[in-house]
Backbone bond lengths (Angstrom), bond angles and torsions (degrees), N, CA, C in turn:
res aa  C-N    CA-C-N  psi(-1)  N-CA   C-N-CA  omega(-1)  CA-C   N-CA-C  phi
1 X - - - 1.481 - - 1.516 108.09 -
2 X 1.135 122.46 138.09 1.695 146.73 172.01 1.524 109.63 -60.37
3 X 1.597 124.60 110.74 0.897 140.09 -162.46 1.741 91.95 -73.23
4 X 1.359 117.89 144.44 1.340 119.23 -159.94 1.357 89.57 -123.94
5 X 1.209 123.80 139.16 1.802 127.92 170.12 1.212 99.95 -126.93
6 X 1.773 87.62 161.30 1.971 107.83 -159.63 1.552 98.46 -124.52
7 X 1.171 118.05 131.41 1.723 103.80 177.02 2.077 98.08 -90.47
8 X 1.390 93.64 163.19 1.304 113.14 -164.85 1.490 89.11 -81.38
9 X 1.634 108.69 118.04 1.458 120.85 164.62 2.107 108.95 -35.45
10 X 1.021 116.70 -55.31 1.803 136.18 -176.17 1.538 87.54 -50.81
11 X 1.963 128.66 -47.01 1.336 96.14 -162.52 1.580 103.67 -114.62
12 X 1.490 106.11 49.74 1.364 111.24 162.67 1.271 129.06 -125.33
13 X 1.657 99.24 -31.92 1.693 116.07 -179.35 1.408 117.90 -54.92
14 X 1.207 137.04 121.05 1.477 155.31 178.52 1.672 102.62 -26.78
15 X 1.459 99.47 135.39 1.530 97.61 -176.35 1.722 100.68 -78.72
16 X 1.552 117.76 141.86 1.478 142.90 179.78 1.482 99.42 -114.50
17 X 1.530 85.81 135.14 1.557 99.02 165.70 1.191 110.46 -88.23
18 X 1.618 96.30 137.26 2.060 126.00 157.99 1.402 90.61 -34.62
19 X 1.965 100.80 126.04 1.081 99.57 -168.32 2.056 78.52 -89.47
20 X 0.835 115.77 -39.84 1.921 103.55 174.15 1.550 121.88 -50.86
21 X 1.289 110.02 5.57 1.761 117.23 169.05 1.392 102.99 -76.11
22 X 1.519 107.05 -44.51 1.780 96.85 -179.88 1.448 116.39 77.89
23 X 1.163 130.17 -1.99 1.436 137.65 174.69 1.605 120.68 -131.23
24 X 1.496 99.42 126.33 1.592 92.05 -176.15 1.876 110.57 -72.16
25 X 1.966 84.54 153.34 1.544 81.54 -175.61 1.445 115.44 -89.21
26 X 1.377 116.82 35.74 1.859 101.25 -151.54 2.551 63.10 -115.48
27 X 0.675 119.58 -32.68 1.547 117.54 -177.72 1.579 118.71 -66.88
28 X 1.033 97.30 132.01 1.703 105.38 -169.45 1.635 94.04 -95.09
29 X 1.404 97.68 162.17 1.733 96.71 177.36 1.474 120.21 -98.95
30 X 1.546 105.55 37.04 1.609 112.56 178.91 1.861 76.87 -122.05
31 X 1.266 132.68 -38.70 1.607 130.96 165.48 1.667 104.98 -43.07
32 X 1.165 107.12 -66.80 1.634 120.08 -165.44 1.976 103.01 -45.40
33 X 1.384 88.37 -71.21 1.979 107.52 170.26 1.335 97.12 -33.44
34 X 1.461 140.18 -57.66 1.245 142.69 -142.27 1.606 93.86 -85.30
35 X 1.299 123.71 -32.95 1.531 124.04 -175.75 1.873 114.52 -85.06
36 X 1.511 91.36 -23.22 1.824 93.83 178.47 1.375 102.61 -79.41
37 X 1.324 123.70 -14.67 1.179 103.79 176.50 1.340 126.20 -98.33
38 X 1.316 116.43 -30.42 1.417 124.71 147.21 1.690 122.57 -19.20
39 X 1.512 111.61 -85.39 0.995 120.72 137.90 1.587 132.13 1.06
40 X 1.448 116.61 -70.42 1.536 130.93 175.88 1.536 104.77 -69.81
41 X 1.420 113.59 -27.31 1.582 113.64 176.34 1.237 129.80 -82.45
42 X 1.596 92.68 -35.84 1.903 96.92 165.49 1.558 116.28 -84.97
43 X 1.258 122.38 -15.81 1.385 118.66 167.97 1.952 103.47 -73.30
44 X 0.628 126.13 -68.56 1.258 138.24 175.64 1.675 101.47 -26.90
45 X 1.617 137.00 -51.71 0.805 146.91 162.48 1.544 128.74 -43.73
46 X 1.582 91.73 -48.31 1.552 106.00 170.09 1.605 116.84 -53.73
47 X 1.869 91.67 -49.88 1.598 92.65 -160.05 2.134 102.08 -63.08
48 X 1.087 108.05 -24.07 1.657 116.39 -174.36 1.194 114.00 -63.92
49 X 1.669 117.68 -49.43 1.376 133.19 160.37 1.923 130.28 -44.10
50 X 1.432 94.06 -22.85 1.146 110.31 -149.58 1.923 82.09 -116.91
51 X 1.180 143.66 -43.67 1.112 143.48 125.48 2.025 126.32 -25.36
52 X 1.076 109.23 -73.43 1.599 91.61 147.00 1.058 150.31 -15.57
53 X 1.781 95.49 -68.61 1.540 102.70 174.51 1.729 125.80 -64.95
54 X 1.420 116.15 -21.02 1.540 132.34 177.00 1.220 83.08 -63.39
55 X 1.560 119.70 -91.68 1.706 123.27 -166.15 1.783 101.69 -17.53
56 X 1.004 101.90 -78.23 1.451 110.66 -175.55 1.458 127.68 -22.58
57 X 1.560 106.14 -37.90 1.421 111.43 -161.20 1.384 93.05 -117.86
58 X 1.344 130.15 -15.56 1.511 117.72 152.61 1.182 123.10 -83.32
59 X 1.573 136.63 -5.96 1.227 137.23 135.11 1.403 122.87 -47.14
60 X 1.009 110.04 -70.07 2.233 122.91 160.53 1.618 90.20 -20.67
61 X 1.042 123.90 -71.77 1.870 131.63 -129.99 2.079 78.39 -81.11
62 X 1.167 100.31 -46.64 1.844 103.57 -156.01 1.866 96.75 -71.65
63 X 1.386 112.62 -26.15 1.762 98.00 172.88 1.186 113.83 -111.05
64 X 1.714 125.44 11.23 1.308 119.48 139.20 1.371 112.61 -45.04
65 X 1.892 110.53 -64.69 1.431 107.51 -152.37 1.512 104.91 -87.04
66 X 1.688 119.12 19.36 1.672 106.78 165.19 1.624 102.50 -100.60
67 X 1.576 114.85 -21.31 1.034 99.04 178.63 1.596 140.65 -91.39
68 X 1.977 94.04 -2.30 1.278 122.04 166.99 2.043 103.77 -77.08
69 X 1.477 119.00 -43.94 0.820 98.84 165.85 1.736 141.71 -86.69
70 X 1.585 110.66 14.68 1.264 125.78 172.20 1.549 112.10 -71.35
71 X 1.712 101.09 -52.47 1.470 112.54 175.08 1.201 119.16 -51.83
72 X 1.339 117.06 -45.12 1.514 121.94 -164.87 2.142 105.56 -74.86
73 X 1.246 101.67 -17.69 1.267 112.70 -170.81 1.632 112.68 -85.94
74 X 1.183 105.87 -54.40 1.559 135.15 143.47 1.753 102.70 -7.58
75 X 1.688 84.82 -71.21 1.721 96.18 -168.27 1.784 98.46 -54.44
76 X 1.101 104.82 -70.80 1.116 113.73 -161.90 1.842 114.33 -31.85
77 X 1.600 85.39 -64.46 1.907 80.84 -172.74 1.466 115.17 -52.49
78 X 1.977 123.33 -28.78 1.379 97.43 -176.95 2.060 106.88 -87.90
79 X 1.262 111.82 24.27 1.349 110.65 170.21 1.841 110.77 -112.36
80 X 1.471 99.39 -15.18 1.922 89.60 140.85 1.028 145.67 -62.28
81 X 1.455 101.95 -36.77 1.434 121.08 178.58 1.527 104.38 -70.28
82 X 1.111 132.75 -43.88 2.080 129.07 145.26 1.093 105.55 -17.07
83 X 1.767 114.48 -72.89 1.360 130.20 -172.23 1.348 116.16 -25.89
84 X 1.506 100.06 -63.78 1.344 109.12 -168.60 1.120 116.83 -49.00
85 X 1.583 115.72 -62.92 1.490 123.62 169.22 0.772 131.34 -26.76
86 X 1.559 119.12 -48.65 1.496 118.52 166.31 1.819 123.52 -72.99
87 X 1.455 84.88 -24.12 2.134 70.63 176.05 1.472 87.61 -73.75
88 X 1.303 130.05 -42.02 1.478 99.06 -164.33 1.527 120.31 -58.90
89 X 1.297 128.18 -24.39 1.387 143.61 -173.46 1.194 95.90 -56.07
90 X 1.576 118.84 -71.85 1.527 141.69 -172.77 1.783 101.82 -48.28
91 X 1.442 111.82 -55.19 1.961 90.49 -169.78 1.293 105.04 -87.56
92 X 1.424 139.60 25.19 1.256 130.29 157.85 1.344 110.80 -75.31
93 X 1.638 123.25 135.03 1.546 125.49 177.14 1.499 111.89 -79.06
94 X 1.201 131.26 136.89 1.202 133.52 156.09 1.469 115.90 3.44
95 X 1.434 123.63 -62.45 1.058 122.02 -168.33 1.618 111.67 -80.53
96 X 1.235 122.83 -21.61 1.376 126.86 -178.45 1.430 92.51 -94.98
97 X 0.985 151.27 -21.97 1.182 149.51 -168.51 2.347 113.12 -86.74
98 X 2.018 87.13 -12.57 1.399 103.87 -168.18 1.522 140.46 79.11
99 X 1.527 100.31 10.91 1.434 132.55 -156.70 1.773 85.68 -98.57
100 X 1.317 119.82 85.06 1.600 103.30 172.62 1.871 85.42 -146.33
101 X 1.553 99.83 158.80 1.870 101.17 178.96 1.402 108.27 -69.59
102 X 1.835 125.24 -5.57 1.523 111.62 163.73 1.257 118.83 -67.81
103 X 1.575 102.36 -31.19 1.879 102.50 -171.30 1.322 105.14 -120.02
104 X 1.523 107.02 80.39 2.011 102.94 170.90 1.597 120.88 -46.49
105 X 1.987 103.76 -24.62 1.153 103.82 -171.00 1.110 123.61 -69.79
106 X 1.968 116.38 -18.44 1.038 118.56 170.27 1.427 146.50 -48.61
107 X 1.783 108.78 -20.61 1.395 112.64 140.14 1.063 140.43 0.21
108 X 1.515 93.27 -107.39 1.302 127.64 153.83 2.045 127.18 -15.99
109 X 1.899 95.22 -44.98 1.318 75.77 173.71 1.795 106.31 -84.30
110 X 1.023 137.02 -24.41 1.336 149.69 146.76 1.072 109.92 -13.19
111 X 1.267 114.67 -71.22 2.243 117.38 177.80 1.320 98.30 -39.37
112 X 1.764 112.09 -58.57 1.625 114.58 -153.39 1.837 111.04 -69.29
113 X 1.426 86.45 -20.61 1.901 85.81 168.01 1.432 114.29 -66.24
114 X 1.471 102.73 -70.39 1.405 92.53 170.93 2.052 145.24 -46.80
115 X 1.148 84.82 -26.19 1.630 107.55 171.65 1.623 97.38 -64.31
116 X 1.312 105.63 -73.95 2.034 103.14 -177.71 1.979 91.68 -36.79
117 X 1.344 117.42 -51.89 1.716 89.75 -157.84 1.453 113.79 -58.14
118 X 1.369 109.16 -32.96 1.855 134.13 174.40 1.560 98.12 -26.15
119 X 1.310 84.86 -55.02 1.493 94.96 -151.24 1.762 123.90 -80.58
120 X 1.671 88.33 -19.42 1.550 101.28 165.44 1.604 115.13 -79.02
121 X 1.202 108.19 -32.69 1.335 97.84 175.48 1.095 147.59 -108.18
122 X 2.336 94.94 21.93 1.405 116.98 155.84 1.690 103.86 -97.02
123 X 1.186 121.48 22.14 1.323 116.85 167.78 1.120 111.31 -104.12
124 X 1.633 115.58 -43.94 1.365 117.70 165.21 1.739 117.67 -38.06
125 X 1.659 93.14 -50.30 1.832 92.53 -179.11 1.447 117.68 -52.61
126 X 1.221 98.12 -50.79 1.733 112.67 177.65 1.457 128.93 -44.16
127 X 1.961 98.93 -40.43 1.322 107.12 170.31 1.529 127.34 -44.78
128 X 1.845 98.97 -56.25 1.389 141.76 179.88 1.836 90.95 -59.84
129 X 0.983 164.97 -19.11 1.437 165.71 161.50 1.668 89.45 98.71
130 X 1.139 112.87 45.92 1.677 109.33 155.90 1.692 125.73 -95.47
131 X 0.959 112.47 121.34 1.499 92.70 -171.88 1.605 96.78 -133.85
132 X 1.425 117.36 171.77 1.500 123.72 -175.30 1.584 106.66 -92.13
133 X 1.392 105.61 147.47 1.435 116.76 177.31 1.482 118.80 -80.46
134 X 1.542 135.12 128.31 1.380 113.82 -178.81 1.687 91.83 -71.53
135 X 1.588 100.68 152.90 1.059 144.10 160.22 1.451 130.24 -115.42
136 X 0.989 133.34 -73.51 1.561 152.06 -165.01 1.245 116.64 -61.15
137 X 1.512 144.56 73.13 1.053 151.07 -152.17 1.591 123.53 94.29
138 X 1.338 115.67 18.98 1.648 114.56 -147.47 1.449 73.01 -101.77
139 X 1.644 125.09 -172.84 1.294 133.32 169.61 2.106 97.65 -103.09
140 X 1.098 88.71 148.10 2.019 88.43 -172.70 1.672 103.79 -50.98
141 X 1.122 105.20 142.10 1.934 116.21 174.07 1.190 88.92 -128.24
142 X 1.780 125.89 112.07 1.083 118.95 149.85 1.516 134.93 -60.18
143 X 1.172 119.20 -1.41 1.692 139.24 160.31 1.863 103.12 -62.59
144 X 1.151 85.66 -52.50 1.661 78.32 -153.65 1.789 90.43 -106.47
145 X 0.946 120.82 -46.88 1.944 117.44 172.43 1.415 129.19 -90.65
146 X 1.678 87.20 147.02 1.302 99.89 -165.84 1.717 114.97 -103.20
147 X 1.006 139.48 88.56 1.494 139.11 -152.58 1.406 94.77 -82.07
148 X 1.319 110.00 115.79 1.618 109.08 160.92 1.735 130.47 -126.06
149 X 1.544 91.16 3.32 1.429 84.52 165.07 1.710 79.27 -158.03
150 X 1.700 104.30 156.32 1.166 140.47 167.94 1.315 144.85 -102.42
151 X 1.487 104.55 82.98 1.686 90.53 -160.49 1.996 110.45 -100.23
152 X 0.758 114.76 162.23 1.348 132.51 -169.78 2.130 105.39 -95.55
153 X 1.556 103.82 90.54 1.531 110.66 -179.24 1.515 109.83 -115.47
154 X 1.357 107.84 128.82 1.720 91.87 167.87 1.554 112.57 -93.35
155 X 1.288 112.73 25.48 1.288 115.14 -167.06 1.340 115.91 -105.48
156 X 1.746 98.69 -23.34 1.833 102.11 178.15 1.699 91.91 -129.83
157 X 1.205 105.51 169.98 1.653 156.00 174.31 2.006 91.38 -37.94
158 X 1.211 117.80 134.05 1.185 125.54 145.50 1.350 127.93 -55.46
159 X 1.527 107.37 105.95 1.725 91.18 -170.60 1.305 111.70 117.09
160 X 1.563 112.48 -11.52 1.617 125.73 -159.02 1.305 109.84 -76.41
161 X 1.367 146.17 130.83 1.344 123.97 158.36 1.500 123.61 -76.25
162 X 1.109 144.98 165.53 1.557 116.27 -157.14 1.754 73.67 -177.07
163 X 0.893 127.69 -5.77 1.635 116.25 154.69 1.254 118.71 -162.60
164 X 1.055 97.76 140.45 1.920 120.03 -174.99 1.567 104.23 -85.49
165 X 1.312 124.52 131.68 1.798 138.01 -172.67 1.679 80.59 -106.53
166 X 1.051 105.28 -78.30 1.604 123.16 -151.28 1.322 110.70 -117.50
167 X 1.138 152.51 139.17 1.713 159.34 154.27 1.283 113.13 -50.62
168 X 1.045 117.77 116.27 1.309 110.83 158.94 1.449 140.95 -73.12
169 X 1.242 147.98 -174.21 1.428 123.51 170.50 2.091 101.32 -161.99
170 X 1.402 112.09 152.84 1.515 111.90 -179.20 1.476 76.91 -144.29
171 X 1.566 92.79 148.95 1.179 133.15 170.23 2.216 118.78 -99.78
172 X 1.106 97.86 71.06 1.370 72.12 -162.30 1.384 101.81 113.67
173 X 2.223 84.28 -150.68 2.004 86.50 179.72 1.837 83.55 -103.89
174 X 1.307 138.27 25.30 1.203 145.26 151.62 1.347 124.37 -86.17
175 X 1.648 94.41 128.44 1.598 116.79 -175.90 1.759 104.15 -87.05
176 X 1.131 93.47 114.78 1.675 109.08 165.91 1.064 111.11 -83.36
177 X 0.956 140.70 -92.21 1.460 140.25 131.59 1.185 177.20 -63.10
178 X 1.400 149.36 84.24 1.335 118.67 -141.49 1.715 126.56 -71.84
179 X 0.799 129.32 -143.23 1.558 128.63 -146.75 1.414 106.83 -151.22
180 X 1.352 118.26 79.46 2.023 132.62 -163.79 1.959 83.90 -65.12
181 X 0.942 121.65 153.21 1.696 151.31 139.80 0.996 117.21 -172.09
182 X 1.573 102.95 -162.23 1.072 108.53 -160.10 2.003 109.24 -119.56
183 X 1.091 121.77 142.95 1.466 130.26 -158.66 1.833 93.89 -133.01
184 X 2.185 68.78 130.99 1.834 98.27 160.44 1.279 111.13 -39.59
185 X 1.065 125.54 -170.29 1.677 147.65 -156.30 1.426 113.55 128.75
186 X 1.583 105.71 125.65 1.302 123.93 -168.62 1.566 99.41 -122.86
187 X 1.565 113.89 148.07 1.314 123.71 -169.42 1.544 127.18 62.28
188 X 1.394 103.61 13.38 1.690 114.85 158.36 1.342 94.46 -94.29
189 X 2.067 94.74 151.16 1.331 116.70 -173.36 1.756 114.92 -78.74
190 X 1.400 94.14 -23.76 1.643 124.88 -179.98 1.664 115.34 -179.25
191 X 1.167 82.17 160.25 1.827 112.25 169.16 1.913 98.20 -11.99
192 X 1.386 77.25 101.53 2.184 83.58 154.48 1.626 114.11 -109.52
193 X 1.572 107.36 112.03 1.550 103.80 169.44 0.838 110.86 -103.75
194 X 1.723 130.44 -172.64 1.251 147.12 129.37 1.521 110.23 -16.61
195 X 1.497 85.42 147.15 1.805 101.14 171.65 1.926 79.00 -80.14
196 X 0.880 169.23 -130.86 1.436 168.55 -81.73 1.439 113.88 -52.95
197 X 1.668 100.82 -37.43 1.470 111.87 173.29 1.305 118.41 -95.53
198 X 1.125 132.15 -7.23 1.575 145.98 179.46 1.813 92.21 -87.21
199 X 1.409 114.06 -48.37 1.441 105.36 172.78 1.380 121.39 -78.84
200 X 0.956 125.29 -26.80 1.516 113.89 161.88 1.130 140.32 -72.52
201 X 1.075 104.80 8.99 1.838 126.26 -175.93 1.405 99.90 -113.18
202 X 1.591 111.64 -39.18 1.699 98.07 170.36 1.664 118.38 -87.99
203 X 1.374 105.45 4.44 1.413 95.25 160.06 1.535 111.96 -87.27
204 X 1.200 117.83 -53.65 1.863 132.05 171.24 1.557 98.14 -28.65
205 X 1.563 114.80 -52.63 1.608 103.48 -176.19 1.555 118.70 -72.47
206 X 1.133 121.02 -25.00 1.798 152.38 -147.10 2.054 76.15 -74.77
């Protein structure tokens, strides 16, 4: 019988890559080169993008705050022009102003000076989207009113405001301020104020 030979399983099995080579073998190193640069190109891309975007958003932030400070500047100069008006009001003397016991009427033209400045610098507000809150007959809005004293009327509405302290003002659909008076109340014996006004009356008496 014919001596039969076996090849050695070890010198047939398919050569495997070192798994500590770390690189597949099916990639050529004109493949590999071709991927570092890829790689080096989209990083490189990133870092530019990522540079961009800073510029960008410190541009954003830097003409916010010129155009926050344009407005505010804006405001200002046409509330000199108020200013002015009123120093001029103020260094006129009595007598240039028409204020003498020959001319009582001179008052009067006095109020109407001051009234024109009133009035310029509720236009100014108006410009600016400020406008006044009703008050004076409104029913109380704790949003927008401020109730600080309580008087007892059978003549108006529970809840009524029936006097204005202070003006209120909104900006917009923004409350600047609210709007102090004074509010109906039914079944008080009398006048409820403030402790501020309850103390100032016992000092006035004191």
């Amino acid at each position: 019988m014919a001596e039969q030979h076996f090849d050695d399983p070890a010198d047939t099995a398919p050569a495997t890559a070192d798994p500590q080579d770390g690189r597949d073998p099916a990639l050529s190193p004109e493949s590999v080169a071709d991927l570092k640069r890829e790689r080096d190109d989209l990083y490189d891309r990133l870092l530019r993008k990522t540079a961009e975007f800073d510029n960008y958003r410190k541009r954003v932030d830097r003409e916010r705050r010129e155009q926050a400070d344009q407005g505010i500047a804006d405001l200002l100069e046409d509330l000199l022009l108020v200013v002015d008006d009123f120093e001029l009001a103020l260094s006129l003397e009595a007598g240039d102003a028409g204020l003498t016991p020959q001319n009582p009427g001179g008052s009067t033209a006095y109020r109407k000076g001051v009234e024109l400045i009133h009035g310029k610098l509720q236009d100014l507000l108006r410009k600016r989207g400020v406008r006044p809150i009703a008050a004076l007959g409104a029913d109380f809005d704790p949003n927008v009113h401020q109730a600080v004293v309580h008087e007892t009327s059978p003549d108006h509405r529970e809840g009524e405001v029936i006097g204005e302290l202070r003006r209120g003002y909104m900006l917009g659909e923004r409350l600047l301020r609210p709007a102090m008076g004074k509010g109906a109340k039914a079944g008080a014996s009398e006048t409820t104020t403030t402790f501020l006004e309850s103390l100032a009356r016992r000092r006035r008496s004191s």
